[in-house]
C-alpha positions as CSV (number, residue, x, y, z in Angstrom):
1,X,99.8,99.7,120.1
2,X,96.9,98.6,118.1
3,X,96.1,99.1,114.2
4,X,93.6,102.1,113.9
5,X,93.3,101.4,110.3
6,X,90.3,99.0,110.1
7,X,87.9,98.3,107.7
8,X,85.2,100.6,109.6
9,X,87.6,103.5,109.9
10,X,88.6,103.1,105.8
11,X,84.8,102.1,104.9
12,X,84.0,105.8,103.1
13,X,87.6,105.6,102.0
14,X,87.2,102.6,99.9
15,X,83.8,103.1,98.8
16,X,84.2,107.0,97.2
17,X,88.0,107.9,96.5
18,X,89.2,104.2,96.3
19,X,86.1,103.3,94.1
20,X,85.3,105.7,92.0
21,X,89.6,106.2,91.3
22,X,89.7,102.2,89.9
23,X,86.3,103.1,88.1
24,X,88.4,105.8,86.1
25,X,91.0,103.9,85.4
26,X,88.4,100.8,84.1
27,X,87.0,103.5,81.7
28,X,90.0,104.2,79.9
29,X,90.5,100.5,79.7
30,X,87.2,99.8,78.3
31,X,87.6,103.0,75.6
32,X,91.2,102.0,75.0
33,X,90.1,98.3,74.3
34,X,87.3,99.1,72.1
35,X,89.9,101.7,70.0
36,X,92.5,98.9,69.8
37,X,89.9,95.9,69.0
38,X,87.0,97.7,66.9
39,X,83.5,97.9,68.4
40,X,82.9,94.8,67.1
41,X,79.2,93.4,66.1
42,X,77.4,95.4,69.0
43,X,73.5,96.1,67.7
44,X,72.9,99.1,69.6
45,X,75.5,101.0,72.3
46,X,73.5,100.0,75.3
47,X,72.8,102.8,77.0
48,X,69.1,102.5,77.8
49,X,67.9,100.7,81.6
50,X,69.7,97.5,81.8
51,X,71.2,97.3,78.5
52,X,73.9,99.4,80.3
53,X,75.0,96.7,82.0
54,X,74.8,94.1,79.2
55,X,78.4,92.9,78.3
56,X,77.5,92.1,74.5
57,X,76.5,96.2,74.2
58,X,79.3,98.6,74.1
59,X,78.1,100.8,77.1
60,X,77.8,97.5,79.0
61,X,81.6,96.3,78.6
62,X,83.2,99.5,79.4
63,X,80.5,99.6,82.4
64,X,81.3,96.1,83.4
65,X,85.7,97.2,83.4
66,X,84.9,100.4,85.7
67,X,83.2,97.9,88.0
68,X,85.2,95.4,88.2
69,X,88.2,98.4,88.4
70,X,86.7,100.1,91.0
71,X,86.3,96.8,93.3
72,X,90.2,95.6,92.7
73,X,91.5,99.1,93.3
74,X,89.3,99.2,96.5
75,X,90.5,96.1,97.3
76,X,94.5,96.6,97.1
77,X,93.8,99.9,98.6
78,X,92.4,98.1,101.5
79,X,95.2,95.4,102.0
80,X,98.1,98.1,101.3
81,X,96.0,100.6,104.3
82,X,96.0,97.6,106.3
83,X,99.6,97.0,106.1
84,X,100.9,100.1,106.8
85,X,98.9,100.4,109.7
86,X,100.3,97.6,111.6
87,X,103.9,98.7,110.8
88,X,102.7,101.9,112.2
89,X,101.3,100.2,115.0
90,X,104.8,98.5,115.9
91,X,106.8,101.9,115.6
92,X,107.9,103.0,119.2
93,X,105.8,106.0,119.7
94,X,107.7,106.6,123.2
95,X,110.3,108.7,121.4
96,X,108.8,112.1,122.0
């Protein structure tokens, strides 16, 4: 048998459930690190156009820890998908 579970097949998988899950869990980083650490010397919080994406502004470093989150959960949601279906695929489906 072949392995159904490819990239195209996960695509919508990875980018909305997968994504937005690791992007939750960045959040609570970013919040968690900011009670832990202070705010530290941040001018403004950032949260205006492209200020939101600024590291050195507080809305830009939790911003910057969902994305980078989101992409590593996306990612070992895609390798542990991929893995389980090629066991699948060498499981003897001839029992029935």
């Amino acid at each position: 048998m072949e392995n159904k579970l490819t990239f195209g097949r996960l695509f919508f998988f990875l980018l909305v459930p997968a994504f937005t899950t690791g992007m939750g869990n960045g959040s609570v980083f970013g919040a968690a690190v900011m009670c832990a650490v202070g705010r530290g010397p941040y001018d403004n919080w950032g949260g205006w156009g492209m200020d939101a994406y600024n590291p050195a502004t507080f809305s830009g470093f939790v911003d910057w820890m969902m994305i980078l989150f989101g992409l590593a959960f996306a990612i070992i949601s895609l390798m542990a998908m991929i893995k389980h279906g090629q066991i699948e695929s060498q499981r003897d489906n001839t029992a029935w």
